[in-house]
C-alpha positions as CSV (number, residue, x, y, z in Angstrom):
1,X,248.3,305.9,153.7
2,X,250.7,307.5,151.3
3,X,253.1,305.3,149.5
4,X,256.6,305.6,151.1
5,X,259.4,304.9,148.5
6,X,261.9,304.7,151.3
7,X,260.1,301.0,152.4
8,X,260.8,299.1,149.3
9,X,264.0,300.1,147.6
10,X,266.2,297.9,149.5
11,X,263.6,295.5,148.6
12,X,263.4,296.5,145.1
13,X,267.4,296.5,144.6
14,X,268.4,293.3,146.2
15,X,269.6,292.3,143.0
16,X,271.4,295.6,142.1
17,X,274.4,296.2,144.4
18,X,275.6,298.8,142.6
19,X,272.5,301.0,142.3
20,X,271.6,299.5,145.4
21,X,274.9,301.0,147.3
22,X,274.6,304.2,145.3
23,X,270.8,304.8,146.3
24,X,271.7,304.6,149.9
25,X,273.6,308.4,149.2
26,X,270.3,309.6,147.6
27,X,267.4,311.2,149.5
28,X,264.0,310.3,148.4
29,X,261.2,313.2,149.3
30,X,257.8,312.4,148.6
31,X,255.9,315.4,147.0
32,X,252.5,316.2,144.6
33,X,254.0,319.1,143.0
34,X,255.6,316.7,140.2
35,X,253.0,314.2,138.8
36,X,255.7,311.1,138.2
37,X,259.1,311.1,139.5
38,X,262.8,313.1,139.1
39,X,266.3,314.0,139.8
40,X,268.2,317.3,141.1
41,X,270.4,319.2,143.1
42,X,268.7,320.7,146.5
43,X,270.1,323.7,145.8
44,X,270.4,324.4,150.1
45,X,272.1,321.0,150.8
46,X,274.2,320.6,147.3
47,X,273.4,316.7,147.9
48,X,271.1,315.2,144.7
49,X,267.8,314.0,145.7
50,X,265.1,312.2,144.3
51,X,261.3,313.6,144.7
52,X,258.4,311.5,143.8
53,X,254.7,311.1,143.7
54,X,253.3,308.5,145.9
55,X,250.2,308.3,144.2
56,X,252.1,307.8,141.1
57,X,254.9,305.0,142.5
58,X,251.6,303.2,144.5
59,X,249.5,302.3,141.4
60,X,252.8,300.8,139.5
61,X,254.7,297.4,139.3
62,X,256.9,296.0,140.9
63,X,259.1,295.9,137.7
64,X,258.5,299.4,136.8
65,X,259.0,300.8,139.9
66,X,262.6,298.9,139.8
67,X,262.6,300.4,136.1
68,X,262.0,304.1,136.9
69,X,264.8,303.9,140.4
70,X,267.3,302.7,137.8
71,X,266.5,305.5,135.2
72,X,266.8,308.5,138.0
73,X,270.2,307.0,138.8
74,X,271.5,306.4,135.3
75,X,270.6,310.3,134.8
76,X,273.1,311.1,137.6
77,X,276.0,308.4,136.8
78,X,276.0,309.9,133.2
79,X,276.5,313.7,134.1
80,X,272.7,314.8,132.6
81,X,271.8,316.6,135.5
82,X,275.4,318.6,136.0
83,X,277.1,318.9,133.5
84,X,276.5,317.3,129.8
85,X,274.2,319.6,127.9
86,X,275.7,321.5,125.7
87,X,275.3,325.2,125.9
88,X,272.0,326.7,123.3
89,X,269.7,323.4,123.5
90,X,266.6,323.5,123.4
91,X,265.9,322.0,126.9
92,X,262.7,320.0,125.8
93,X,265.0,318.2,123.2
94,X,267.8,317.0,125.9
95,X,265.5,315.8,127.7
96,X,264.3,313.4,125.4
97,X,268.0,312.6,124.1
98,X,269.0,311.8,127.5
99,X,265.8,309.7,128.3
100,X,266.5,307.7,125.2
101,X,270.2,307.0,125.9
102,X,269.1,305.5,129.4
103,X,266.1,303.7,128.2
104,X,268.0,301.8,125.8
105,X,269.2,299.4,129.0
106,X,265.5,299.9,130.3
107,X,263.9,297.8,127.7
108,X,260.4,295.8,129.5
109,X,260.7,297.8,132.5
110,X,259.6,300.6,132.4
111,X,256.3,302.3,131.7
112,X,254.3,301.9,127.8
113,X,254.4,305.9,128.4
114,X,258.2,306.2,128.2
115,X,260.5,307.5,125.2
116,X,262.4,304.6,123.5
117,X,264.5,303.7,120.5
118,X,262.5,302.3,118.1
119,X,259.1,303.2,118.9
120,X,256.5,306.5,118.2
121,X,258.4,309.4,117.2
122,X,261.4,307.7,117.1
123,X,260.9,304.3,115.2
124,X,264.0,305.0,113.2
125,X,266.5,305.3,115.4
126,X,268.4,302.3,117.0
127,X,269.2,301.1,120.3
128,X,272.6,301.9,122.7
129,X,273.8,305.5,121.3
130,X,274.9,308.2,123.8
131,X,272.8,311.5,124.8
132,X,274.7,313.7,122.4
133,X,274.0,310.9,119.3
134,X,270.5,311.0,120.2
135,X,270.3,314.7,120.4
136,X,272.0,315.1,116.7
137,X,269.5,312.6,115.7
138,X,266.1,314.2,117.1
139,X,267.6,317.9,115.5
140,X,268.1,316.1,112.4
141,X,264.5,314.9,112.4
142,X,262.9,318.5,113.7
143,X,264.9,319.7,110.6
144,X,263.4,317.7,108.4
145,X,260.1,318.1,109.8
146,X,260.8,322.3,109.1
147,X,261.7,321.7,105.5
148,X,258.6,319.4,104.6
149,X,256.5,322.1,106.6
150,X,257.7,324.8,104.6
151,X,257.5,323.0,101.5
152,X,253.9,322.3,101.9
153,X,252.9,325.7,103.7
154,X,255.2,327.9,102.5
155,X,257.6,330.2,104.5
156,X,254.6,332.1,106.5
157,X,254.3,329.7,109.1
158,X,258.1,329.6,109.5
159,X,258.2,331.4,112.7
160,X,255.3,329.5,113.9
161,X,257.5,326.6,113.7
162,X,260.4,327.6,116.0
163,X,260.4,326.2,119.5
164,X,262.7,328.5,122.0
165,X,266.4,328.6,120.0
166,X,264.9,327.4,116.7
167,X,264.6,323.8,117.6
168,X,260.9,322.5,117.2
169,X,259.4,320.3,120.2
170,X,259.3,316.8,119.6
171,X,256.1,315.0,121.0
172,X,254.6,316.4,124.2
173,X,256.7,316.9,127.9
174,X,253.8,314.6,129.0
175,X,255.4,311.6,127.0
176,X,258.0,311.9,129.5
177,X,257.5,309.6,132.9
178,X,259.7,310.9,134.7
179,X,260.5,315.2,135.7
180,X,263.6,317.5,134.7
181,X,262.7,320.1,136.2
182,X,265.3,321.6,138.3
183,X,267.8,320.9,135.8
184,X,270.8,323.9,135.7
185,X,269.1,325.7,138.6
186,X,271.6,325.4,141.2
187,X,274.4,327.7,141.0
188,X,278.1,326.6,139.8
189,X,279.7,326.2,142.9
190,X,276.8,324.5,144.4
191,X,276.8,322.1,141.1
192,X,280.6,321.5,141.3
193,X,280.3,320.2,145.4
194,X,277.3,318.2,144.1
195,X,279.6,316.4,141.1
196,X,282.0,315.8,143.6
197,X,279.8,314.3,146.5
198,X,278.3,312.0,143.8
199,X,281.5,310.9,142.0
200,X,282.4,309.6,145.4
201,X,279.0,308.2,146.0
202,X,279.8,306.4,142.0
203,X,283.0,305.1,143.2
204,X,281.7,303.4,146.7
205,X,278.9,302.0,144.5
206,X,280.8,300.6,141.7
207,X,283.8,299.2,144.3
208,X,280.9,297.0,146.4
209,X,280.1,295.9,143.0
210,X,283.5,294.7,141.8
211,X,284.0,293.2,145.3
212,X,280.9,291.0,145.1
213,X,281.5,290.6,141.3
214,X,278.3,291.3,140.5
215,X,277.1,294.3,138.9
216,X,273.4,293.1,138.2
217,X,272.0,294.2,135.4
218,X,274.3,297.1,134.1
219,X,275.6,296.3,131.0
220,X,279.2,295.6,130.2
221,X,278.9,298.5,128.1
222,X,277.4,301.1,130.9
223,X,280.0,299.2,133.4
224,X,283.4,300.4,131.0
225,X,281.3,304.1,130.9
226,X,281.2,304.1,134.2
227,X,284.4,303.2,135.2
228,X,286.2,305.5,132.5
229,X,284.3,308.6,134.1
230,X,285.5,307.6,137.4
231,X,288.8,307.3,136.0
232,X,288.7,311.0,134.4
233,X,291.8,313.2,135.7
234,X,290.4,315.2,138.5
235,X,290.4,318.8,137.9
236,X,291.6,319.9,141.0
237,X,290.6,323.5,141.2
238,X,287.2,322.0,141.1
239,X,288.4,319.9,143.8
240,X,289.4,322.2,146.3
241,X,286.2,323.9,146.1
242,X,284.4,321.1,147.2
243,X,287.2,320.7,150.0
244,X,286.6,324.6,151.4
245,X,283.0,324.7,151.0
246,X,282.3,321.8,152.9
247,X,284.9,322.3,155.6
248,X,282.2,325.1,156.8
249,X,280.9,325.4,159.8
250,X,278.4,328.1,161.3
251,X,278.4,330.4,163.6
252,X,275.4,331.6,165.2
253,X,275.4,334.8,166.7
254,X,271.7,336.7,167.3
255,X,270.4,339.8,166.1
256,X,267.5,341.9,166.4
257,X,267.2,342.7,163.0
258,X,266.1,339.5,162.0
259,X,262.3,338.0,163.3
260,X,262.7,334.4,164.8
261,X,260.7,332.2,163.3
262,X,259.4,330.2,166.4
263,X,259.3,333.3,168.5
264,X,258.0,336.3,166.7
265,X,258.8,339.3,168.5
266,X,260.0,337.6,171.8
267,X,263.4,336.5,171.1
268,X,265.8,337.6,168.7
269,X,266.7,335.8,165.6
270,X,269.5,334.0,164.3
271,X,272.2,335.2,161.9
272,X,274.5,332.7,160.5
273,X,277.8,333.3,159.4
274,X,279.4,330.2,157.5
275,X,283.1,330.7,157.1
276,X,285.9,327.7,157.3
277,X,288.9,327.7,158.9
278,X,291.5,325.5,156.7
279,X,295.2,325.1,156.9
280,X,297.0,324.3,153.5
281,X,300.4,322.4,154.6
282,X,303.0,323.2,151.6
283,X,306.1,320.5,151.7
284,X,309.3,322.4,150.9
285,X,311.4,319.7,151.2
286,X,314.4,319.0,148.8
287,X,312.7,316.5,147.3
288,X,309.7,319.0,145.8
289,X,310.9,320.6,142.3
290,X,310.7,324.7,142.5
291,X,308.1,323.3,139.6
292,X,306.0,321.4,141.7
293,X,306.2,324.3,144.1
294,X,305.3,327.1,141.2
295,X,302.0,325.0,140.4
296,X,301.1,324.8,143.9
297,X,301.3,328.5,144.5
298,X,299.4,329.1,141.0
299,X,297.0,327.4,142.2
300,X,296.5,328.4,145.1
301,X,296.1,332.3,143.6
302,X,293.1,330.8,142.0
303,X,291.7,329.1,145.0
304,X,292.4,332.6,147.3
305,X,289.3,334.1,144.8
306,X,286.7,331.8,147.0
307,X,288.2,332.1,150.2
308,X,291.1,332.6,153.0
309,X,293.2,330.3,154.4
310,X,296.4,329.6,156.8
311,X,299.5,328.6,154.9
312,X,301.4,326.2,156.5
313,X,305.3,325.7,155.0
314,X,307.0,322.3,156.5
315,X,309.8,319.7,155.6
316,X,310.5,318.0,158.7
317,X,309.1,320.6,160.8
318,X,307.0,323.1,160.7
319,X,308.4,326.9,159.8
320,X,306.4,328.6,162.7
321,X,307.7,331.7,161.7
322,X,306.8,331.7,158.1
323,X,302.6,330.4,158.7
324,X,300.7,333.4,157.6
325,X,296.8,333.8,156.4
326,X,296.5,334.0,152.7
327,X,293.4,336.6,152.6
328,X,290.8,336.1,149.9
329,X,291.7,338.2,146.6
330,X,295.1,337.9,147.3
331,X,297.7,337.1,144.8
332,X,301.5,335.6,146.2
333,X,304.3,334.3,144.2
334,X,305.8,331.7,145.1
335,X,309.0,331.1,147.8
336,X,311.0,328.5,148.9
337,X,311.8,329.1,152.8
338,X,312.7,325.6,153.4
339,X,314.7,322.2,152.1
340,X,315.3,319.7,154.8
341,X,313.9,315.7,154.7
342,X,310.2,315.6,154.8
343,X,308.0,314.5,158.1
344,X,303.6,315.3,157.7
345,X,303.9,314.7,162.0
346,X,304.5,318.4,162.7
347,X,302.0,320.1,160.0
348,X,299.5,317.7,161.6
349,X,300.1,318.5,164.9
350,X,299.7,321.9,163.8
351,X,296.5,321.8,162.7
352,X,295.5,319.3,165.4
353,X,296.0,321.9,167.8
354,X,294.7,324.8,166.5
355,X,291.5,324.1,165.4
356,X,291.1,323.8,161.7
357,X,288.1,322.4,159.6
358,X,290.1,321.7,156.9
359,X,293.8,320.3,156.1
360,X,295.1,320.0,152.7
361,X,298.7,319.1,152.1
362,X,300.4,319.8,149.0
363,X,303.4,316.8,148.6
364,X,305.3,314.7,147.1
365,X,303.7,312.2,150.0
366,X,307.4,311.0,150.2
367,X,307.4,310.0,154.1
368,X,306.3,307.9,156.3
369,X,302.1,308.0,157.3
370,X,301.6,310.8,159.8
371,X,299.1,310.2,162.6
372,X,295.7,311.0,162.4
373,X,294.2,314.4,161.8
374,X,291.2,315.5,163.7
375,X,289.5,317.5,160.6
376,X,289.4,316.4,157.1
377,X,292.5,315.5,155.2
378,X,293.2,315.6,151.4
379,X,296.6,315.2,150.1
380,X,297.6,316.4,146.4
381,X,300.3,315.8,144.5
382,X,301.5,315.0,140.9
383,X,300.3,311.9,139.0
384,X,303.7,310.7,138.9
385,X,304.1,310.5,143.0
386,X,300.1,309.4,143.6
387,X,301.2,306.3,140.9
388,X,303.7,305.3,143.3
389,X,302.7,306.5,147.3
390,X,304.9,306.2,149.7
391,X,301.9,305.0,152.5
392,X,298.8,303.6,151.9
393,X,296.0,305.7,153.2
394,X,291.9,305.6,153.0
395,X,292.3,309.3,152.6
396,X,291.5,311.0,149.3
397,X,294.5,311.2,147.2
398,X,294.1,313.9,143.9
399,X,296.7,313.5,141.5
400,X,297.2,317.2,139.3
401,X,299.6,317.2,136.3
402,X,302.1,320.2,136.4
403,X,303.1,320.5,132.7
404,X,300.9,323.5,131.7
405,X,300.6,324.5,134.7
């Protein structure tokens, strides 16, 4: 019987409730076509996902099973699967620079195979540096290696010598343990809806571990990384991506023109559509600055080149009259058609009843909490107003600075 991954994290973690809560977001697919273990986007679900070998994971440890779980994850909390390598690297050499920074808090449990400070090809360098000091580190050493080489062979062999953008390969992929492939195959938008999905995943992990006060064996040092990347001011147009491209549904409508797969020939196929239906709720109130309301609409030029949407304006009611579809590749400047007090009942209502996927509300949140939505709520603001909210709410909350804007 095939080793099943699946049966023993929980097992495995009990005494990591932080990588514990975030492996519970993280699919693990058993497959042979990677000999050890590895990280990535799906690039149909945009959720990460961890394929493994079961032969590989059933003739290993205990302790180095734990070991390798803990290094997939740490590649996805620090960003090396997203978003981190910088643009011309060789990708051979990342991936060592990246293995090195997490194997540095891996020390005794992971594999005798596995890159680490201090040891083999990299003997010299010392314990705890980031990705990108590791990566300046292992160039510095390839160039080194290029200039002894060319000393003692001459400048014939030079182009010998080059690996991809000039960098030489360091060691062999196979002193890796664990797989990159996949790596920067997904396409942006997928990517950005993957970041996001995970930096919520990061935050429900590291707030079960705060709560229970323990965050196992994470460093203080990982545990202040961590919590400053959560911390990071959310890019909003980012944001909003996410927000539409999840809000999708699909609609199934059949066609001849394409072969159903279950029955060839004797029924037709399916053709899916995927389009979203969401209402942006824009508070004209008094209490919103023509500034506040000239970012919104700037931004929401930007966010009409992915897709359309229903513009809702509302103080303490809704403007019936003035709710219009902003089409995609549209571009609108901005209006004030209202300046009353401020009430999110009647822009929820709205939407309640006319079945959206979507609501995003662009405030100062100064009101009381509105009732319930039926579809997914967001609420954006300035950082100033989400310091200081009006009503509490489990609902995400994205803070956006206006100067600049």
């Amino acid at each position: 019987m095939s080793f099943d991954l699946n049966k023993h994290v929980a097992r495995l973690l009990m005494d990591e409730p932080f990588f514990a809560a975030l492996s519970r977001k993280i699919d693990k697919r058993p497959t042979s076509q990677i000999p050890t273990a590895g990280v990535r986007v799906n690039k149909e679900t945009g959720y990460f996902e961890m394929i493994y070998n079961p032969d590989f994971f059933e003739k290993l440890s205990d302790v180095h099973r734990k070991g390798i779980l803990k290094h997939e994850f740490y590649h996805l909390v620090f960003e090396h699967v997203t978003s981190r390598k910088p643009d011309g690297t060789n990708p051979l050499v990342w991936n060592y620079a990246t293995d090195l920074a997490i194997n540095s808090h891996l020390k005794d449990e992971l594999p005798e195979n596995c890159l680490m400070p201090g040891k083999g090809d990299f003997a010299d360098l010392s314990s705890g540096l980031s990705a990108e000091q590791y990566l300046a580190a292992i160039k510095k050493q390839i160039e080194e290696k290029q200039r002894a080489s060319k000393a003692d062979k001459g400048d014939k062999n030079e182009d010998s010598q080059e690996n991809g953008d000039g960098e030489q390969g360091q060691g062999q992929e196979s002193d890796q343990f664990d797989d990159h492939s996949g790596w920067g195959d997904v396409d942006s938008t997928t990517n950005e809806i993957a970041k996001e999905r995970l930096k919520e995943s990061l935050k429900h992990a590291a707030k079960e571990a705060s709560k229970s006060n323990n965050w196992g064996s994470i460093t203080s040092q990982c545990r202040r990384e961590i919590m400053e990347r959560l911390a990071t001011t959310v890019d909003w147009r980012r944001v909003l991506r996410y927000f539409i491209k999840t809000s999708q549904r699909a609609n199934k409508t059949s066609t001849i023109k394409r072969v159903n797969r279950r029955y060839p020939y004797i029924h037709p196929g399916r053709k899916v559509q995927r389009q979203a239906r969401v209402a942006i709720s824009i508070d004209q109130s008094g209490s919103v600055s023509d500034t506040m309301l000239n970012a919104f609409f700037n931004e929401l030029n930007k966010l009409a080149e992915l897709a359309e949407f229903t513009v809702i304006p509302f103080d303490s009611n809704v403007a019936e009259d003035k709710i219009h579809l902003w089409k995609k590749g549209e571009r609108k400047n901005w209006e004030r058609v209202l300046s009353g007090g401020t009430d999110f009942n009647p822009p929820t209502d709205y939407v309640n009843n006319h079945g959206f996927d979507g609501h995003i509300v662009l405030t100062d949140l100064m009101a009381p909490k509105p009732k319930a939505s039926k579809c997914q709520r967001m609420w954006m603001t300035t950082s100033e107003y989400a310091r200081r909210p009006y009503f509490k709410t489990n609902e995400r909350i994205l803070a956006i600075d206006v100067k600049g804007k």
